[in-house]
ZAVEXPA-771646 format. One line per field, with one value per residue (C-alpha): x, y, z; residue number from 1; residue in one letter. Coordinates in steps of 0.02 Angstrom, whole numbers, plus 50000, padded with zeros to 5 digits. Example, Ala and Ser with C-alpha at 12.3 -4.5 7.8 and 13.67 -1.06 7.14 Angstrom:
<atoms>
u	(50615, 50684)
v	(49775, 49947)
w	(50390, 50357)
resi	(1, 2)
resn	(a, s)
</atoms>
This chain:
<atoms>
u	(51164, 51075, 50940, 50800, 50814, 50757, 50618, 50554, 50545, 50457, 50355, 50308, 50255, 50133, 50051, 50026, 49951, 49839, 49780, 49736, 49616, 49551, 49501, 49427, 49316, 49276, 49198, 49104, 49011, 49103, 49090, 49278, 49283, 49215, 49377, 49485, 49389, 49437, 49602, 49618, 49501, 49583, 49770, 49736, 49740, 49888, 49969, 49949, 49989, 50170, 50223, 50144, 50254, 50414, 50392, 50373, 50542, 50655, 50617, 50596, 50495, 50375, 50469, 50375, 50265, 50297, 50132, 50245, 50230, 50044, 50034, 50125, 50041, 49869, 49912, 49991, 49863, 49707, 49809, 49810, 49635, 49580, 49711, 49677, 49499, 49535, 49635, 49506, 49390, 49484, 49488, 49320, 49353, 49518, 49594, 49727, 49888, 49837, 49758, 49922, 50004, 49920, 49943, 50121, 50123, 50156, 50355, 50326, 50187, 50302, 50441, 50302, 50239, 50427, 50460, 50294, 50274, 50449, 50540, 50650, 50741, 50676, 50853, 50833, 50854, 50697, 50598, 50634, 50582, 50401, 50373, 50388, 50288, 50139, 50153, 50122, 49979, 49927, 49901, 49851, 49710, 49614, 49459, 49506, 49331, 49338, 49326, 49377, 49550, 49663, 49612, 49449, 49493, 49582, 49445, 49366, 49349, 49470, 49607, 49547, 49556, 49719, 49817, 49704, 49779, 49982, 49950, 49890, 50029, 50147, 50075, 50064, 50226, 50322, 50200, 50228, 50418, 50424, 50321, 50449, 50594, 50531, 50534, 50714, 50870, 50816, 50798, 50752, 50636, 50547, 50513, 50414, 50310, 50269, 50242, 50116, 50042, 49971, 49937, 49844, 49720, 49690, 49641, 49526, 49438, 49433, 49363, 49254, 49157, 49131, 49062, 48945, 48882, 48859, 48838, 48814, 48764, 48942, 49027, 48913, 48984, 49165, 49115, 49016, 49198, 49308, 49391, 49463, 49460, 49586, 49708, 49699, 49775, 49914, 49965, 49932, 50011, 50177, 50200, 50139, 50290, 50412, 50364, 50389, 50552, 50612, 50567, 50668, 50819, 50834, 50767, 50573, 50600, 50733, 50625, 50462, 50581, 50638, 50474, 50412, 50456, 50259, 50219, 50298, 50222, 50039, 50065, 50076, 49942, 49807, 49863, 49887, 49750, 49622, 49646, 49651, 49703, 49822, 49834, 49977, 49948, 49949, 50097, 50158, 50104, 50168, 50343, 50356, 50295, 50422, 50553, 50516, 50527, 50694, 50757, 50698, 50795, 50959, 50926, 50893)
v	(49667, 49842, 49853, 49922, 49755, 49634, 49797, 49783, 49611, 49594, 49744, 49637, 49495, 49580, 49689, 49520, 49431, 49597, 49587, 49413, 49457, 49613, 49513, 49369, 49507, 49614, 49456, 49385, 49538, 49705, 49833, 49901, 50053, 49933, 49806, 49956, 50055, 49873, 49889, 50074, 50027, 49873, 49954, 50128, 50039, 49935, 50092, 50207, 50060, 50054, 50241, 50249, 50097, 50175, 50343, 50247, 50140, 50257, 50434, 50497, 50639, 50687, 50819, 50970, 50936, 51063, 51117, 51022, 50868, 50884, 50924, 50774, 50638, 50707, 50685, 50539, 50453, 50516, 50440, 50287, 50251, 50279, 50170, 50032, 50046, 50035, 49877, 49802, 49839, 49766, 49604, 49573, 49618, 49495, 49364, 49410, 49395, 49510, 49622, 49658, 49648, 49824, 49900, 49871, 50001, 50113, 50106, 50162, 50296, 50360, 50395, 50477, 50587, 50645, 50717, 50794, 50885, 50892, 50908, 50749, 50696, 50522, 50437, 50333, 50172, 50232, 50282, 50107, 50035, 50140, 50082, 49896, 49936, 50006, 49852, 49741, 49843, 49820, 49611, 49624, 49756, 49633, 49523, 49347, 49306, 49466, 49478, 49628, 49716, 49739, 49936, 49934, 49835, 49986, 50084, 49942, 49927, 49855, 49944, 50117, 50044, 49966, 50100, 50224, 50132, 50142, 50334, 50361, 50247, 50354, 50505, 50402, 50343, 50520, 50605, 50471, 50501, 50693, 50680, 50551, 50672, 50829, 50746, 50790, 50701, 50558, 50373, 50290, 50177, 50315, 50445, 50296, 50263, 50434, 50432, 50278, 50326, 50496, 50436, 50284, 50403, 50536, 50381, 50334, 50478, 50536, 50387, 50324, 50516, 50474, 50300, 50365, 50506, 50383, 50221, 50164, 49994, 49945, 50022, 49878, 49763, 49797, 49758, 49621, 49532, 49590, 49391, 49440, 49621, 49610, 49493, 49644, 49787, 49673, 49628, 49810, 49871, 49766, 49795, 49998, 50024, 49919, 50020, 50200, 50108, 50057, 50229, 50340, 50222, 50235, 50311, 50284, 50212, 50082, 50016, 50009, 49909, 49790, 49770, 49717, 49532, 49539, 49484, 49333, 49304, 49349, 49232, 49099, 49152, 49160, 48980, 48918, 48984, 49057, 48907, 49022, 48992, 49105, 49108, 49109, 49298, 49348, 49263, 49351, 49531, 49515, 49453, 49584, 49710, 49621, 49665, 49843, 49872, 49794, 49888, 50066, 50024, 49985, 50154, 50265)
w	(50249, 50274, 50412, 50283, 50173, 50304, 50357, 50191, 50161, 50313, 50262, 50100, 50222, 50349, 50191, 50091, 50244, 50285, 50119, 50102, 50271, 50184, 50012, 50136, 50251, 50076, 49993, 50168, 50249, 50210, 50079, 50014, 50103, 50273, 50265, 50231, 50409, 50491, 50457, 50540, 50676, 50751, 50722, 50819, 51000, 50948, 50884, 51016, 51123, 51065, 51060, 51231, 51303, 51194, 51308, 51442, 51414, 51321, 51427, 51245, 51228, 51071, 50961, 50900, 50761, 50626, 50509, 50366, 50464, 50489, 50292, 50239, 50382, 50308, 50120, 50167, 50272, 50135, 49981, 50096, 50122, 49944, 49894, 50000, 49948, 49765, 49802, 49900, 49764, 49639, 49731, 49695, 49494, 49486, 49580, 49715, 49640, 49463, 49617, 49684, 49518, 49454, 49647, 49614, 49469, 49630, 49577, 49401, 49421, 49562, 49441, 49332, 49458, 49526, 49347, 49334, 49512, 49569, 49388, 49438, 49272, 49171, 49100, 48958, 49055, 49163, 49015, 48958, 49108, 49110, 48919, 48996, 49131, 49014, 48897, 49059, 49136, 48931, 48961, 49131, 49107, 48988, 49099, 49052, 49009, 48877, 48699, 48551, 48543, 48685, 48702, 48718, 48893, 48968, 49038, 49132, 49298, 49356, 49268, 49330, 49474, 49476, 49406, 49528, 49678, 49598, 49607, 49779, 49857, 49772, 49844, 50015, 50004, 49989, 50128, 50236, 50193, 50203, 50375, 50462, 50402, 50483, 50650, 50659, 50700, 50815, 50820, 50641, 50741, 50854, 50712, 50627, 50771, 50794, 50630, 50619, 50790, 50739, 50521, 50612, 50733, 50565, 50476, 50610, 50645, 50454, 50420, 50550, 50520, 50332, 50359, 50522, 50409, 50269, 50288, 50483, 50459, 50421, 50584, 50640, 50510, 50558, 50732, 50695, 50627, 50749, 50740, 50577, 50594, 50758, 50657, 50501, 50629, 50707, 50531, 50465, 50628, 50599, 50407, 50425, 50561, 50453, 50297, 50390, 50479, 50309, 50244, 50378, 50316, 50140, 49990, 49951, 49790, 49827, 49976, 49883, 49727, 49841, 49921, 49730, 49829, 49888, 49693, 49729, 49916, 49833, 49695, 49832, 49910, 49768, 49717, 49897, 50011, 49866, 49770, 49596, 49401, 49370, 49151, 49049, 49001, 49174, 49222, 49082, 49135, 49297, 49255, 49140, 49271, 49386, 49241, 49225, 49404, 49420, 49255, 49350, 49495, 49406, 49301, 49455)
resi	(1, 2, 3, 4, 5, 6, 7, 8, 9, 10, 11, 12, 13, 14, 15, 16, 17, 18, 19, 20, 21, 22, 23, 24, 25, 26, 27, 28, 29, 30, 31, 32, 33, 34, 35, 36, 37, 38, 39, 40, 41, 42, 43, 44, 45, 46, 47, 48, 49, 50, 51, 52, 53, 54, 55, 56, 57, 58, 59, 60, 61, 62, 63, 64, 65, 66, 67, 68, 69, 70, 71, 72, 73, 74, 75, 76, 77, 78, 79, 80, 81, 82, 83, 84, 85, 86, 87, 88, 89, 90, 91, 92, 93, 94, 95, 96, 97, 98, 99, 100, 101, 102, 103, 104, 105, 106, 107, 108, 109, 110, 111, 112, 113, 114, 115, 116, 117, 118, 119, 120, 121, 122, 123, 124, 125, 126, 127, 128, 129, 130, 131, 132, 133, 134, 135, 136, 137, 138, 139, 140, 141, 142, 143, 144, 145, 146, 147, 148, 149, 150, 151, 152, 153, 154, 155, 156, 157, 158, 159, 160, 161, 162, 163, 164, 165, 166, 167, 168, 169, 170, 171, 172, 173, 174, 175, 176, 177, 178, 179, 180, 181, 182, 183, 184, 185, 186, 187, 188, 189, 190, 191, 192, 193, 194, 195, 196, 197, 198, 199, 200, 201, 202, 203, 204, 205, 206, 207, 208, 209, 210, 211, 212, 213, 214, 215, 216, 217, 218, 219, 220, 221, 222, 223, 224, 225, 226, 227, 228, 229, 230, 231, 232, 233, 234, 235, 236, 237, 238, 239, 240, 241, 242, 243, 244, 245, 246, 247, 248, 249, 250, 251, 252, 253, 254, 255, 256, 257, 258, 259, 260, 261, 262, 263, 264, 265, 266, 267, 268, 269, 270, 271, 272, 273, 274, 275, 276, 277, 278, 279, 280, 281, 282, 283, 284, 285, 286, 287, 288, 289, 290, 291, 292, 293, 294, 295, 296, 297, 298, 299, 300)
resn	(x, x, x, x, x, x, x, x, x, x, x, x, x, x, x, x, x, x, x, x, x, x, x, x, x, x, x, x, x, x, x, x, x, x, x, x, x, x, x, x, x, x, x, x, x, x, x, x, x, x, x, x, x, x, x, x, x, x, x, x, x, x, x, x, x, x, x, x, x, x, x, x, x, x, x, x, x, x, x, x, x, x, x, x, x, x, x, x, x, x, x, x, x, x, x, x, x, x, x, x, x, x, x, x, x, x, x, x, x, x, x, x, x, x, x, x, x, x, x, x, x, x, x, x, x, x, x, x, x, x, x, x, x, x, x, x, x, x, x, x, x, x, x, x, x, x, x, x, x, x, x, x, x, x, x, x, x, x, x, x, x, x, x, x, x, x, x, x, x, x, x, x, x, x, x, x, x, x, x, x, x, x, x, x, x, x, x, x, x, x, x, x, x, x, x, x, x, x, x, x, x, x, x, x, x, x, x, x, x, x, x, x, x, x, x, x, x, x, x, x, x, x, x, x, x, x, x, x, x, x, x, x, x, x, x, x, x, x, x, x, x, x, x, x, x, x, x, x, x, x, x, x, x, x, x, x, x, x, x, x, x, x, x, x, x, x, x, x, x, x, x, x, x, x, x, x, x, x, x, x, x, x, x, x, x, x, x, x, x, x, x, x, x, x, x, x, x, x, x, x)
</atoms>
């Protein structure tokens, strides 16, 4: 078996975990953009931690950082946070599982937006795969409680947001990509520390200005539930690294296919630990997302 499939499933299992303590801090005592400052916040010591102790141990030396890597960490890391807020956002419009269901659109849009900016070609088996992909997002974007024709349902809230969030992680996916690979020919492992290490402190400071400029009562907030909020950056910490580890090893879009394995693991959770009804439509959306995503794989 190939390193990066055990890196992604574990990937899958530290971002499913970190989510389900986002969703519980979001709906307890923080705002969105709060549980998504926790998780930065309580992952920057760890972080630093870790590239500090691999210098320490290896004799490795940071390579230069080129303005492309810089360029790529930033668009990268941004993408990141307003993604993370979307999904945290959207927690509080759905239940978990559905939540993750629309993040995962990620794999499609990402397709989308390689044709469109980098002129990558669409086979028919991919087009396919995208048309699938819509008609899920189609019975997953309707509230369960709402009424009139399925359209109408597409501009609500938690759609834009969904959908919102699949774009950004595509955008954060390849800049977190393009930044490991301009590190050079080195260690797989150490290029996505470096990596995390320096995406993680942006984050931080980026978004620790923003919330003291607007809203300083939640700094508090994320203090204030530091129990949770320490448990958020380990698991953050651990499924960040094996996402950029998983990343320097193979091709973006196989690892974030395979990593379509979390819709199972949040399924669990939302019935498990949330104790949530999951309806017959939206078991049908998301196997039918599930579908699509395996049907763009085999066509890539």
């Amino acid at each position: 078996m190939s390193l990066w499939v055990p890196v992604t499933i574990a990937a899958a299992s530290f971002q499913t975990v970190r989510f389900m303590l986002q969703k519980s801090l979001s709906t307890v005592k923080l705002t969105a953009a709060g549980a998504t400052f926790a998780r930065f916040a309580y992952s920057l010591p760890l972080a630093v931690l870790a590239l500090t102790i691999a210098l320490l141990v290896t004799g490795y030396s940071l390579p230069s950082l080129t303005a492309w890597f810089w360029l790529y960490a930033m668009v990268g890391g941004t993408a990141q946070i307003l993604a993370t807020i979307c999904v945290v956002a959207l927690f509080k419009q759905r239940n978990f599982a559905v939540g993750i269901t629309f993040k995962k659109t990620e794999v499609i849009q990402t397709a989308i937006v390689g044709f469109l900016v980098l002129g990558d070609q669409i086979s028919n088996g991919a087009l396919l795969a995208i048309i699938l992909g819509l008609a899920a997002v189609l019975l997953l974007s309707k509230s369960p409680e709402g009424g009139g024709a399925w359209w109408k349902h597409l501009s609500n809230r938690a759609s834009r947001l969904g959908l919102g969030s699949g774009v950004l992680f595509a955008f954060s996916s390849v800049g977190y990509r393009g930044a490991s690979l301009e590190l050079g020919d080195i260690d797989a492992w150490f290029r996505a520390l470096i990596t995390l290490a320096f995406v993680v402190t942006f984050q931080f400071i980026s978004m620790g200005l923003w919330l003291l400029w607007r809203d300083r009562a939640e700094l508090v907030a994320v203090w204030q539930t530091r129990s949770t909020g320490v448990f958020v950056g380990l698991t953050s910490l651990c499924g960040s690294f094996c996402w950029f580890f998983a990343f320097t090893l193979q091709n973006a879009a196989y690892v974030k296919a395979l990593g379509q394995v979390e819709l199972i693991f949040s399924l669990l959770a939302s019935i498990l630990f949330f104790h949530e009804t999951i309806t017959r439509r939206e078991i049908a959306g998301m196997t039918l997302l599930g579908v699509s995503i395996l049907a763009l794989v085999l066509a890539i």
